[in-house]
C-alpha positions in Angstrom: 12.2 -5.3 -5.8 13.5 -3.0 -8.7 11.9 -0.6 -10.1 11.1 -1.8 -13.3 8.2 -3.9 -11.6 6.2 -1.1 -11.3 3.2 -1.0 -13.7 3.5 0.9 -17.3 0.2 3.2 -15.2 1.8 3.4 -12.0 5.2 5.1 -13.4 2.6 7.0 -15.7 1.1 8.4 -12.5 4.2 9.0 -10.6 5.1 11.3 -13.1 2.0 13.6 -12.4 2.4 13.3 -8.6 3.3 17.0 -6.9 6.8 17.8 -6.0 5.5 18.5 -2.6 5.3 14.7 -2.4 8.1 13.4 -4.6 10.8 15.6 -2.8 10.2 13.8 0.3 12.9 10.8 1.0 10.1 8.3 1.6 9.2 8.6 -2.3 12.4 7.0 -3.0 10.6 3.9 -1.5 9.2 1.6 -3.9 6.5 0.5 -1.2 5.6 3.5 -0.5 4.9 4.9 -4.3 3.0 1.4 -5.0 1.1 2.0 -1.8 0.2 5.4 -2.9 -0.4 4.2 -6.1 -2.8 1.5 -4.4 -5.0 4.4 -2.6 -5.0 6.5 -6.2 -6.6 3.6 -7.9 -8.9 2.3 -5.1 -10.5 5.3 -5.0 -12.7 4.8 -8.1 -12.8 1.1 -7.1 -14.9 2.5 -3.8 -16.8 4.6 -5.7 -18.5 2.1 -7.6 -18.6 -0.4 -5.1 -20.3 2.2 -2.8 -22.9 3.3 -5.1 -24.8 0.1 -4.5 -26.8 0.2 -0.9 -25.7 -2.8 0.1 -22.0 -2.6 -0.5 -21.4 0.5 1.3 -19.9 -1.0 4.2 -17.1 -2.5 2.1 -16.2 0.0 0.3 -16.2 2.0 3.3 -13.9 -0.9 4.8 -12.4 -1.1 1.6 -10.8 3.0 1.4 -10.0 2.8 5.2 -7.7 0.0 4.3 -6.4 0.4 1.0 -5.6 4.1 3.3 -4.1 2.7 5.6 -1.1 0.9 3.7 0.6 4.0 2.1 -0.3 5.4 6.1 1.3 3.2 7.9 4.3 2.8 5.8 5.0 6.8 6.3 4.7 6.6 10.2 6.7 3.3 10.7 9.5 4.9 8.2 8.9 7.9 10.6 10.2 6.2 13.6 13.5 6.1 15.1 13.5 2.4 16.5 13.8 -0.8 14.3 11.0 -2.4 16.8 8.6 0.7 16.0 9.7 0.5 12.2 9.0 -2.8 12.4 5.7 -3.3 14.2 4.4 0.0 12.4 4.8 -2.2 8.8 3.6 -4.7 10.7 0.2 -2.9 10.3 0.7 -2.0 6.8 1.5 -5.8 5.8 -2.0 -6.9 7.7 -3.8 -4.2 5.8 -2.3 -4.7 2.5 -4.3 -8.4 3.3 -7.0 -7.0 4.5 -7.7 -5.4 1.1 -7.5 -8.7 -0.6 -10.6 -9.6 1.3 -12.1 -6.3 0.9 -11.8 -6.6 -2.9 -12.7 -10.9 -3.0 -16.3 -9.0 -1.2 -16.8 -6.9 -4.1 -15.9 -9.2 -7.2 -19.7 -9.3 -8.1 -19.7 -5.1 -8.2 -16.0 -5.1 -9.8 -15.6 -6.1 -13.2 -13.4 -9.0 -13.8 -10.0 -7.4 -14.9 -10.4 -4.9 -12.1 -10.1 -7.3 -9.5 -7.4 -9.3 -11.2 -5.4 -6.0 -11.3 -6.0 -5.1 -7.6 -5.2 -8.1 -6.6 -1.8 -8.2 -8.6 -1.2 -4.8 -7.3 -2.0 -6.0 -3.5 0.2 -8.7 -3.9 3.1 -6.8 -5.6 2.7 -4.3 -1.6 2.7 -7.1 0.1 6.3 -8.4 -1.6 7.4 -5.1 -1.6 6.4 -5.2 2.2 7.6 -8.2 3.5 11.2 -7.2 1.5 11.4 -4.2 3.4 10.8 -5.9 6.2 13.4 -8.1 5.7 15.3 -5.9 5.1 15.2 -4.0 8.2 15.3 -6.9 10.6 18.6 -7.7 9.1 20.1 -4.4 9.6 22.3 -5.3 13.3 20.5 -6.7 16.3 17.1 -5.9 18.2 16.5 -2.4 19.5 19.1 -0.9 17.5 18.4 2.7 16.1 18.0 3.2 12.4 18.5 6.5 10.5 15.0 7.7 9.5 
């Protein structure tokens, strides 16, 4: 997907993001940045969910998963093998939907236009996702190495 996709505040917060992380090749990655961008936004999303007693489990759920995107997405761009890239994003895709439940349990905590925008934002990973996916499978035939 191009660029341009990207959210008017998720290129504004790429732009305050540390050289220590935009140097890296994987920043070049629009999966990865929205991924990131995901956890940077989630963050405050868990910390109201989590102020209320009985929520705390999903928003515990809820950062452990949103974490677990822009995690995943480094370790299976990491590996040498397509079937380890592959299976690796694999886990990133199925987290990416497990946040969608995560944030459906916490509608009633989460205003309106906050979930809308997760939501739009967990869809727009899991394009980006299943693109790169793509993507990879169609690069030669099974067990063939891929440059990291």
């Amino acid at each position: 997907m191009a660029r341009d996709l990207a959210s008017a505040e998720q290129l504004a917060w790429e732009r305050t993001c540390s050289r220590a992380i935009t140097s890296d090749v994987i920043w070049k990655l629009d999966a990865y940045r929205s991924a990131l961008f995901l956890l940077h936004v989630a963050r405050a999303d868990v910390r109201v969910v989590g102020a209320i007693r009985l929520y705390e489990e999903a928003a515990a759920q809820m950062i452990r998963a949103v974490g677990s995107v822009s995690a995943n997405i480094g370790e299976g761009y990491s590996r040498a093998t397509r079937a380890d890239r592959l299976r690796i994003l694999g886990y990133a895709l199925s987290s990416v939907r497990e946040c969608v439940t995560w944030y459906l349990a916490s509608c009633d905590v989460l205003d309106e236009a906050t979930v809308d925008s997760r939501l739009t934002l967990l869809a727009r990973n899991r394009a980006l996702l299943l693109g790169l996916i793509r993507s990879i499978r169609e690069r030669g035939g099974p067990g063939r190495d891929l440059e990291p």
